[in-house]
C-alpha positions in Angstrom: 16.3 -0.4 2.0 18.2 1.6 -0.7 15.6 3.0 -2.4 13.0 5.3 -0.8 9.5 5.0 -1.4 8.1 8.1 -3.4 5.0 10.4 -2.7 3.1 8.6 -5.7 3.5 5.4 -3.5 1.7 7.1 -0.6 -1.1 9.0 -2.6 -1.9 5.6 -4.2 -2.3 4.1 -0.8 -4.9 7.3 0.0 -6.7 6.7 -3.1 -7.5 3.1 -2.3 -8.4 3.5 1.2 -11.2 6.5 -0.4 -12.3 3.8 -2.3 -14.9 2.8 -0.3 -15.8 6.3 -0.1 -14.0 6.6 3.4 -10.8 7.1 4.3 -10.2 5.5 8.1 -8.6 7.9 10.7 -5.8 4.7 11.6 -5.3 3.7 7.5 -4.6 7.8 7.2 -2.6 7.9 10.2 -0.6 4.8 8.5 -0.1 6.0 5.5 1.4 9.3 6.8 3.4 7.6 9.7 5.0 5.6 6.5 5.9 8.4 4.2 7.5 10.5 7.5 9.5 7.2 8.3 10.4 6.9 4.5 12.2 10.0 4.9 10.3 12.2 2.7 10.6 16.0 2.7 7.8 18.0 4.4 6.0 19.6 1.1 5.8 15.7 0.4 4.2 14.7 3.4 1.9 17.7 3.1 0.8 16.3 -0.6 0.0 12.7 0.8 -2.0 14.2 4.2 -4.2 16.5 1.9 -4.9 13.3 -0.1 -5.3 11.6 3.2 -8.3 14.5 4.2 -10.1 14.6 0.4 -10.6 11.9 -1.9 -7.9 11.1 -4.6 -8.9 8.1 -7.1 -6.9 5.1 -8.6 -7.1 6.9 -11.7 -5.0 9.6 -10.6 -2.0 7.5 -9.6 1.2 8.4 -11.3 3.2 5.3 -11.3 5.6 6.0 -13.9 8.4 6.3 -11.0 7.2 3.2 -9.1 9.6 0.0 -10.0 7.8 -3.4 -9.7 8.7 -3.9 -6.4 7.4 -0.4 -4.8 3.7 -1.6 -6.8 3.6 -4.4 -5.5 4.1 -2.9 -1.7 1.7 -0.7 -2.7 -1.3 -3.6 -4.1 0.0 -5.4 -0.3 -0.5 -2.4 1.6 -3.8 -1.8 0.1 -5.1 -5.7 0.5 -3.9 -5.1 4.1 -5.8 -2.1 4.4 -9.3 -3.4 3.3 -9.3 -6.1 5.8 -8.7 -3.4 8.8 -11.9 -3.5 9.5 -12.3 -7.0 9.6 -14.6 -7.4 6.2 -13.8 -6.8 3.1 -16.8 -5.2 1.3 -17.3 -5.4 -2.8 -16.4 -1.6 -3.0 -12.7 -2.6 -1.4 -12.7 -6.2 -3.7 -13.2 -3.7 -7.2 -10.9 -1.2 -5.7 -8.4 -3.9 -5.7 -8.8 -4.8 -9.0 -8.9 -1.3 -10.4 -5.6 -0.7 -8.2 -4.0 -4.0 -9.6 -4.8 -2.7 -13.2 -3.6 0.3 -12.8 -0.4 -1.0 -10.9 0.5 -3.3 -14.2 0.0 -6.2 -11.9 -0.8 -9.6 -13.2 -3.4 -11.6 -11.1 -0.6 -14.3 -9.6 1.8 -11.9 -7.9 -1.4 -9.7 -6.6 -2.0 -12.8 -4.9 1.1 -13.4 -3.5 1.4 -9.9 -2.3 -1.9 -10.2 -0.5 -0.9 -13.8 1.0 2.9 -11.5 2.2 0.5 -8.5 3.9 -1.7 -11.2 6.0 1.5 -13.3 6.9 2.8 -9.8 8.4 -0.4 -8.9 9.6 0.2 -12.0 11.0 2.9 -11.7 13.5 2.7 -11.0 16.9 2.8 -7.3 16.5 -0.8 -7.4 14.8 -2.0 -5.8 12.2 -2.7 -2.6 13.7 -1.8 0.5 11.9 0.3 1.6 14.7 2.1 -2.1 14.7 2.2 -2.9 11.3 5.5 -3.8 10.6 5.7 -1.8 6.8 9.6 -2.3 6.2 9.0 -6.1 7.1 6.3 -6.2 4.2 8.7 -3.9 2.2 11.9 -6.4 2.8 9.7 -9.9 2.3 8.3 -8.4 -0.8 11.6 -7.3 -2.3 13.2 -10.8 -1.5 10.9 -12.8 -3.0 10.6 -10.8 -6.2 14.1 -11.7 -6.1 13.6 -14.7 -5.6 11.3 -15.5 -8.1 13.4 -13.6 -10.7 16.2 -16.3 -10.3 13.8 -19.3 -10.3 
């Protein structure tokens, strides 16, 4: 991957798993195990694990340095994260949508990011924060944006 995921990626992935008004100890744990893979600096990190230990909403995401293909990993990551659990309630379902809006993602390619997290979530690492394979999520998303730019 060339370009590296940015803090406002990771403090929209906090503000989604709040959205049900709790943030899960593994979904924190993910999201911070993510941004110190990514390679971001430590004031960084400290940004996204404060968001991680108080609530931070949708509204507050900046993604005005996000390309499509980091918002898209971002709306995957989140569908992933609602089903942890194994249910998604109607809090996460809204939170989704409010996400997608807020992402400038049309209805069709929130679907197919959702369809690349469970196909990950899929393999036989599981779909356990600690197994999650995020770059392979990153990498399918990324190639079939591609892909579907030159269709």
């Amino acid at each position: 991957m060339s370009e590296r995921l940015g803090r406002d990626v990771f403090v929209a992935l906090a503000a989604v798993g709040w959205a049900d008004g709790k943030l899960d100890e593994e979904e924190a744990d993910a999201i911070v195990r993510c941004a110190v893979d990514e390679g971001l600096e430590l004031d960084e990190i400290g940004e996204i694990e404060a968001a991680t230990k108080s609530p931070v909403t949708i509204e507050s995401i900046d993604r005005s340095a996000m390309s499509k293909a980091d918002r898209l990993f971002v709306y995957a990551v989140a569908a992933w994260m609602t089903r942890l659990d194994g249910k998604r309630d109607e809090a996460e379902v809204a939170a989704l949508a409010t996400l997608g809006a807020a992402l400038s993602i049309p209805e069709a390619p929130r679907e197919q990011a959702d369809i690349v997290a469970r196909e990950i979530a899929e393999l036989p690492e599981g779909d356990r924060p600690s197994r999650f394979d995020l770059s392979k999520l990153r990498a399918t998303l990324k190639q079939r944006l591609e892909a579907g730019k030159k269709a």
